[in-house]
N, C-alpha and C positions, 0 to 999 in steps of 0.2 A: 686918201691912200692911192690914189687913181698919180699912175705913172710915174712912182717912185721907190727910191728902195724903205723898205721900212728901217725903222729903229730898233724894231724886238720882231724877232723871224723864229719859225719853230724847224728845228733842227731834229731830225727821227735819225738816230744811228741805225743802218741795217742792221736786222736781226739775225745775223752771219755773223757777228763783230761785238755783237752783246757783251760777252763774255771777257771780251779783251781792251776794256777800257783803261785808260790811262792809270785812272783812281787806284783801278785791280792790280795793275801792273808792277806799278813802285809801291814802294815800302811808304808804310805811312810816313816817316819821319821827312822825308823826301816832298811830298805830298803837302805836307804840312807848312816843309821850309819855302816850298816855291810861291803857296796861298800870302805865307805872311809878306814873302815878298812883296808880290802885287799890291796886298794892302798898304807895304812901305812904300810902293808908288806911285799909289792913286790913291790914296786915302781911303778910310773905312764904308765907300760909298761904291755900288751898281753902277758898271761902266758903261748900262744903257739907258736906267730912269734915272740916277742920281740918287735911290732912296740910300739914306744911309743907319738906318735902326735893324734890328734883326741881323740873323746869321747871314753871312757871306760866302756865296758857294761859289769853288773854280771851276770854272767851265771851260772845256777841252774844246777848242776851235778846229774844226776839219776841213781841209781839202778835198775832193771827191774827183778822181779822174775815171769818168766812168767808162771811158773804153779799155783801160789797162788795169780796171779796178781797185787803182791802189788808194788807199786813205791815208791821207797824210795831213800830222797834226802841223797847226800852225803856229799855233799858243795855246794864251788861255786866255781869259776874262773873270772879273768879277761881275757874279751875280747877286740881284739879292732874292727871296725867298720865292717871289710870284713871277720874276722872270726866269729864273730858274726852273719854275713848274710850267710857262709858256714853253721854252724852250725843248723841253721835254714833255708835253701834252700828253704822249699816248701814257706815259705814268703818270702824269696828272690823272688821268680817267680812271687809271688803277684806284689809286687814292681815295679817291672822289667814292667811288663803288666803295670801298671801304672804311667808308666815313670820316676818313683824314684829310681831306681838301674837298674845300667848298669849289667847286670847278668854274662855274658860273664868274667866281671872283677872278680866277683866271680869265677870261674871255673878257670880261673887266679889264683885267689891266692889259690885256694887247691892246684892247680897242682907246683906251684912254695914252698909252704908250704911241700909239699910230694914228692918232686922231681919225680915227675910223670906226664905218658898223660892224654890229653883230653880224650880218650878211657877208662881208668882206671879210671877217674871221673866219666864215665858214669858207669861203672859197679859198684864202690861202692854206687852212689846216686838211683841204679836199685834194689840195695839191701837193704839201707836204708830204702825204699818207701815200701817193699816187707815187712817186719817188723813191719815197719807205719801200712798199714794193718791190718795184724794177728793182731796186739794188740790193734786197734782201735777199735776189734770186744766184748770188753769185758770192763767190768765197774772194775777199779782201786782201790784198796785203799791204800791211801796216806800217807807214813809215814814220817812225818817232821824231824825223829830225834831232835836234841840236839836242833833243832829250833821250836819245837812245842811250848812252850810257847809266840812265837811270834808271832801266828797266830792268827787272830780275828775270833773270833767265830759267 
């Protein structure tokens, strides 16, 4: 893992911005049309391990300019079930705490996704959290790009 960008990276949305996720935002039907899309073209497969069984979650890609604080979506991605919970860790731990994900199997699959140790997950999820942070300390604004018209007002 040493001097490279990873495969699966854990992404922590400020906790300022919780609230106003993409998901939240549009209408399910909207939400749904854009997932299938992706799946039309990339096939029913994780656009970063390749697993292709289980549920497929879209995942909102963000920008972070953190001097002008704005967040801005890029796209999406498909995920599958356990990069999904990487990606999201700190509800990974929710979960975990309440006995709906084995956490451990996360930490698993970054390190089998990044060919890296348990040690090395801890210092990226120590940096992640470090970040989490600093930018939960300040109010966002949200730029939907090319999907703002899908956003309910």
């Amino acid at each position: 893992m040493k001097d490279r960008t990873l495969k699966l990276s854990i992404e922590l949305v400020p906790s300022t911005v919780w609230e106003s996720s993409v998901y939240k935002l549009m209408s399910r039907e909207v939400w749904d049309s854009i997932r299938n899309d992706f799946i039309k073209e990339n096939g029913r497969k994780c656009q970063v391990c390749g697993e292709t069984s289980g549920t497929m979650n879209l995942h909102e890609i963000w920008n972070y300019d953190d001097k002008k604080h704005v967040q801005k979506l890029e796209g999406f991605i498909l995920l599958c079930r356990m990069c999904y919970h990487v990606k999201h860790i700190g509800l990974a731990g929710i979960l975990a705490n309440q006995g709906k994900l084995d956490y451990d199997k996360a930490i698993e699959h970054f390190c089998k996704v990044n060919d890296c140790t348990k040690k090395e997950f801890e210092k990226h999820k120590a940096k992640a959290f470090e970040i989490w942070r600093e930018r939960s300390e300040y109010e966002w604004n949200q730029d939907f790009g090319k999907y703002k018209e899908f956003i309910k007002q």
